[in-house]
Each structure stands twice: as C-alpha cells, then as structure tokens.
TORMAR-27125 format. One record per residue: residue in one letter; x, y, z of N, C-alpha, C in turn; chain; residue number from 1. Coordinates in pm, whole numbers, plus 50000, padded with zeros to 5 digits. Layout:
N
r / n.px / n.py / n.pz / ca.px / ca.py / ca.pz / c.px / c.py / c.pz / c / k
a / X / Y / Z / X / Y / Z / X / Y / Z / A / NUM .
...
***
This chain:
91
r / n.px / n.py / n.pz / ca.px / ca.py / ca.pz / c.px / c.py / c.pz / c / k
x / 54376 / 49786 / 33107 / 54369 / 49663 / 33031 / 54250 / 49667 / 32936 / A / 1 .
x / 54163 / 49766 / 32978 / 54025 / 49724 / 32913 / 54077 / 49830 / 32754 / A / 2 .
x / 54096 / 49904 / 32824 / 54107 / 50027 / 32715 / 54195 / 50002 / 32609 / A / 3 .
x / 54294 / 49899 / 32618 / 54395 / 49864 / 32543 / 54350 / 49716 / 32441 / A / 4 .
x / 54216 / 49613 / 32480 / 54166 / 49543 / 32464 / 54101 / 49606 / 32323 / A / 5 .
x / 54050 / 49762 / 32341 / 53937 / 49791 / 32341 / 53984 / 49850 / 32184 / A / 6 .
x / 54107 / 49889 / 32138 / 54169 / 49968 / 32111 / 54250 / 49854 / 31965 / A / 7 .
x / 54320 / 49738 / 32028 / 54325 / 49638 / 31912 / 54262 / 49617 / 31827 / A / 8 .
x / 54328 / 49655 / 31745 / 54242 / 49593 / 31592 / 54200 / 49436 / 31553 / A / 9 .
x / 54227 / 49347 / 31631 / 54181 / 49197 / 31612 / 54070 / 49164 / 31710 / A / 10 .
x / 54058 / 49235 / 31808 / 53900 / 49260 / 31856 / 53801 / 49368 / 31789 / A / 11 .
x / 53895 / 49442 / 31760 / 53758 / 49572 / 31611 / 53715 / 49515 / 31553 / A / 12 .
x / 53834 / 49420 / 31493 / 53763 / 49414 / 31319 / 53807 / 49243 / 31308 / A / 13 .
x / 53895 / 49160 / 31352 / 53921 / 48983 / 31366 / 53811 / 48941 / 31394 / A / 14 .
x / 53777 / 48964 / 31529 / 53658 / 48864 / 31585 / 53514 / 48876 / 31537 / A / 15 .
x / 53520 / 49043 / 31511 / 53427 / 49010 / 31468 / 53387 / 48970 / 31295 / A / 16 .
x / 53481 / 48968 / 31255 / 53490 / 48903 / 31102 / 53455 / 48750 / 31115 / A / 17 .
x / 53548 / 48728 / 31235 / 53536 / 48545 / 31264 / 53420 / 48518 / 31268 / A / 18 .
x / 53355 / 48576 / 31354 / 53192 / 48531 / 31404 / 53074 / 48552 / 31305 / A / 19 .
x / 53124 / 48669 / 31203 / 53035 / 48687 / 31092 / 53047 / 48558 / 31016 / A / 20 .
x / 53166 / 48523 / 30970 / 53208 / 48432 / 30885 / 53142 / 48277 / 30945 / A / 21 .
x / 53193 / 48254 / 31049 / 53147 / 48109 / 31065 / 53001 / 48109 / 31134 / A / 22 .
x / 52908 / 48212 / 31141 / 52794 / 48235 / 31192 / 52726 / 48213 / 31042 / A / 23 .
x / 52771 / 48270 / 30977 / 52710 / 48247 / 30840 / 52699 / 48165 / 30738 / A / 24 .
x / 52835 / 48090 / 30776 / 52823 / 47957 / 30733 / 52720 / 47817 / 30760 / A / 25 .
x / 52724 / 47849 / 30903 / 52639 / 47763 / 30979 / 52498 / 47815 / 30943 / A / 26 .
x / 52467 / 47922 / 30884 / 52325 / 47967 / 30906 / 52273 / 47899 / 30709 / A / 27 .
x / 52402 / 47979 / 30644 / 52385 / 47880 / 30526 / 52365 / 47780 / 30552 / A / 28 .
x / 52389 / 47642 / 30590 / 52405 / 47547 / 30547 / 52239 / 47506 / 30623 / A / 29 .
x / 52239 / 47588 / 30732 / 52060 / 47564 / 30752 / 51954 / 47589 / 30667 / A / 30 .
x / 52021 / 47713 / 30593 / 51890 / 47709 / 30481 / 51860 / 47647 / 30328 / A / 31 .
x / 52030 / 47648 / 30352 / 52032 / 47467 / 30241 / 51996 / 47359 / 30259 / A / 32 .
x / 51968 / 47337 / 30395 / 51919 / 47181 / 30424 / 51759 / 47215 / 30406 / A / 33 .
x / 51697 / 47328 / 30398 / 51541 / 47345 / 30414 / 51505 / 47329 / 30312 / A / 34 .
x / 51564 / 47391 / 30207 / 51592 / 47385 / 30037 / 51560 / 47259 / 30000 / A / 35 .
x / 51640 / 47199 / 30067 / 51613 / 47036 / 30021 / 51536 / 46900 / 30077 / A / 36 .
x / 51492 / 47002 / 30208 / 51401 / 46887 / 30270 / 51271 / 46923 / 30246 / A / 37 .
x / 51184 / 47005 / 30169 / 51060 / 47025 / 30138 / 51093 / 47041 / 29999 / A / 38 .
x / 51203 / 47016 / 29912 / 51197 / 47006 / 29776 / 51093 / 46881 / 29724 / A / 39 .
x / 51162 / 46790 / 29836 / 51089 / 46616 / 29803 / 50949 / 46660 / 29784 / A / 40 .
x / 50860 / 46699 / 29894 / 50720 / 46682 / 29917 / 50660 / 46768 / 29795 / A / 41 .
x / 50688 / 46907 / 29790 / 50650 / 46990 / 29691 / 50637 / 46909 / 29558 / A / 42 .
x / 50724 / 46833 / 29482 / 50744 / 46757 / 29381 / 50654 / 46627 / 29375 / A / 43 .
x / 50653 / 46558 / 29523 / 50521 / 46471 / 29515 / 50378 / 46543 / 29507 / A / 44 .
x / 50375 / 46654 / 29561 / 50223 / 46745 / 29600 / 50211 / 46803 / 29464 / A / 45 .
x / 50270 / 46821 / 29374 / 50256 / 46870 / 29241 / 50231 / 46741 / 29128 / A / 46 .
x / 50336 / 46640 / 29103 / 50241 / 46548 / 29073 / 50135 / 46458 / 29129 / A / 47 .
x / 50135 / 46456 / 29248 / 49967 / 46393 / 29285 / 49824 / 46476 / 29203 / A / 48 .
x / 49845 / 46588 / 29219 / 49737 / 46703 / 29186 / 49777 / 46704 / 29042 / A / 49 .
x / 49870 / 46691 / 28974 / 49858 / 46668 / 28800 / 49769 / 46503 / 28741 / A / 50 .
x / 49799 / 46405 / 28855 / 49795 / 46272 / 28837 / 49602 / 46304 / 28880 / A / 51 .
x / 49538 / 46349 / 28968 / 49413 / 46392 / 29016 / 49369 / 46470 / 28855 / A / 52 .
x / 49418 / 46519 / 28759 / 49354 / 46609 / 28662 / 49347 / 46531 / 28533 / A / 53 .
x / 49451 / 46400 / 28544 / 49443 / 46325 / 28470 / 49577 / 46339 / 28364 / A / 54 .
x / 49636 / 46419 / 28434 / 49783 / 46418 / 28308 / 49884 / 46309 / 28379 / A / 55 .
x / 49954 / 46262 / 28266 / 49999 / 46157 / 28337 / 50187 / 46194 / 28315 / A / 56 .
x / 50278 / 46246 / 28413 / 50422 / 46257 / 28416 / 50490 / 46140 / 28402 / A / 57 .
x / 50576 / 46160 / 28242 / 50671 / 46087 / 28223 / 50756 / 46024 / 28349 / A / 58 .
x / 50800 / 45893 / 28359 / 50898 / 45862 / 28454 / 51054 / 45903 / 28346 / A / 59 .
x / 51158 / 45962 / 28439 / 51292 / 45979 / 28366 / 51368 / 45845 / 28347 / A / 60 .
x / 51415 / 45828 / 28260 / 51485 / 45716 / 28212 / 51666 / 45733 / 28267 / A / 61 .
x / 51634 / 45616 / 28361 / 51775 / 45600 / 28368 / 51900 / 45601 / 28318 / A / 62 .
x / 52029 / 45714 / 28281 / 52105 / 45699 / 28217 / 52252 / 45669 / 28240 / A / 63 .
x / 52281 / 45546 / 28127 / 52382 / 45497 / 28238 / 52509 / 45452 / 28097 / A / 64 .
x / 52645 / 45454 / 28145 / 52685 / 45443 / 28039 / 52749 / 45359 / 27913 / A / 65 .
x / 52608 / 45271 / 27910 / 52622 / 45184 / 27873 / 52522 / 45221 / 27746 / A / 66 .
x / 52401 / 45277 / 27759 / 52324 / 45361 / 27683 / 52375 / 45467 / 27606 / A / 67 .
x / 52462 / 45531 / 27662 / 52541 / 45628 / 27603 / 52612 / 45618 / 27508 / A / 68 .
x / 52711 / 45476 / 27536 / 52790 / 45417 / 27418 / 52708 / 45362 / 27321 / A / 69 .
x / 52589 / 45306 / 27345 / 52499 / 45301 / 27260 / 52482 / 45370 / 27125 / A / 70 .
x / 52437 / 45445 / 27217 / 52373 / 45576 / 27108 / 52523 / 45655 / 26995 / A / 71 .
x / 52639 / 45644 / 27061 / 52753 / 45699 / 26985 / 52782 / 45606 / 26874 / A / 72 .
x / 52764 / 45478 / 26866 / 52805 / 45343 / 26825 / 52716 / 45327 / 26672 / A / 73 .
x / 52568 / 45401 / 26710 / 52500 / 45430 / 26630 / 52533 / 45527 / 26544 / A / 74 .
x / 52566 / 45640 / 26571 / 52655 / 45783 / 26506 / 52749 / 45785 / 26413 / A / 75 .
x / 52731 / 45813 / 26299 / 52919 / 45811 / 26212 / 52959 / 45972 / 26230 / A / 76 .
x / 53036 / 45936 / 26339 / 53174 / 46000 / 26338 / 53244 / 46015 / 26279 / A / 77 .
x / 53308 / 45946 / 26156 / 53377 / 45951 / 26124 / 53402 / 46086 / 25982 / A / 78 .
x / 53307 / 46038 / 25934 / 53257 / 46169 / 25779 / 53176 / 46241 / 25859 / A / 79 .
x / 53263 / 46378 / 25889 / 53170 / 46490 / 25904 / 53267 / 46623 / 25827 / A / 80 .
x / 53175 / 46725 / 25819 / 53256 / 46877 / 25752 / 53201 / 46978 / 25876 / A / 81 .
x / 53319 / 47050 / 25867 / 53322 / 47175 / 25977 / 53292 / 47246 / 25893 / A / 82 .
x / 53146 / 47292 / 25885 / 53053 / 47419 / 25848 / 53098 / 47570 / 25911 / A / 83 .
x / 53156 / 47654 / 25848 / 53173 / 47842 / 25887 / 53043 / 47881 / 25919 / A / 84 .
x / 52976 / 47907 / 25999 / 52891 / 48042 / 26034 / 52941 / 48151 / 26032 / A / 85 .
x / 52834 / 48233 / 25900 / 52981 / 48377 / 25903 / 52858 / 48464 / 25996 / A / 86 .
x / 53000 / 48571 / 26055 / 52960 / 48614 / 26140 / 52900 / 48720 / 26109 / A / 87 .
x / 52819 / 48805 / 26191 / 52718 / 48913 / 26192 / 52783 / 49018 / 26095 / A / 88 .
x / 52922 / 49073 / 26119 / 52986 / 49196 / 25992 / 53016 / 49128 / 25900 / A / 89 .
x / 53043 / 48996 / 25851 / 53034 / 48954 / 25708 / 52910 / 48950 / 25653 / A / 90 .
x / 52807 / 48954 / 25705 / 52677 / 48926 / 25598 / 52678 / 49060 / 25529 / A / 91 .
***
C-alpha cells in the first residue's frame, strides 16, 4: 500500500502543488497586511520630523465629482484641432 501511495503522481506532484499554492497565499497575504500596517506610522514619522524642520506638507484636497464637473464646465470642448506629431522617420 505504501509503495503504491508512494508511486502516484497526485501525492508527487498534487499535494504538494496544493500546499505550495495555498501556503503561499496565506503567507502573501501576511506580508501584505505588514505592508500596510506600518505604512500609516512611517508617513506620520516622516511628516512629524519635516513639520520639526519647519517645512510645512500640503494637506491633499479632496476630490470629488462635483469638482471635476467643475473644472470640465470651465473647458471648451467644443473648438479643438487634432494636431499630427510626425513621427521620428518623417523628420
């Protein structure tokens, strides 16, 4: 029985594919969560020590799409010309 166990190809090469596969998944997803749980602090510990030197980091402006339509509303769309860039063997 053993020898015939031993001898299948879904114990050679299945199981242990299985165990690579979902061993590695699980191990990914641990070092993705580390990725992202000392991303936070690093990002506060970098601007504290910029804010200590006296530079002062922009806050990002919320964008939302209401701003967006904004800014298009402002834009004429309507009159424009499609400019050729000639390419590198035409010059």
């Amino acid at each position: 029985m053993k020898n015939v166990m031993s001898r299948s190809k879904i114990w050679q090469y299945g199981i242990p594919f299985m165990i690579f596969i979902l061993g590695g998944s699980f191990g990914l997803r641990e070092f993705t969560e580390l990725r992202y749980k000392y991303k936070h602090t690093y990002e506060y510990k970098i601007r504290n020590e910029l804010e200590k030197r006296g530079i002062k980091m922009r806050q990002s402006e919320e964008i939302t799409l209401e701003k967006e339509y904004e800014k298009l509303e402002k834009m004429d769309l309507d009159s424009w010309e499609n400019i050729r860039i000639p390419r590198p063997w035409e010059e």
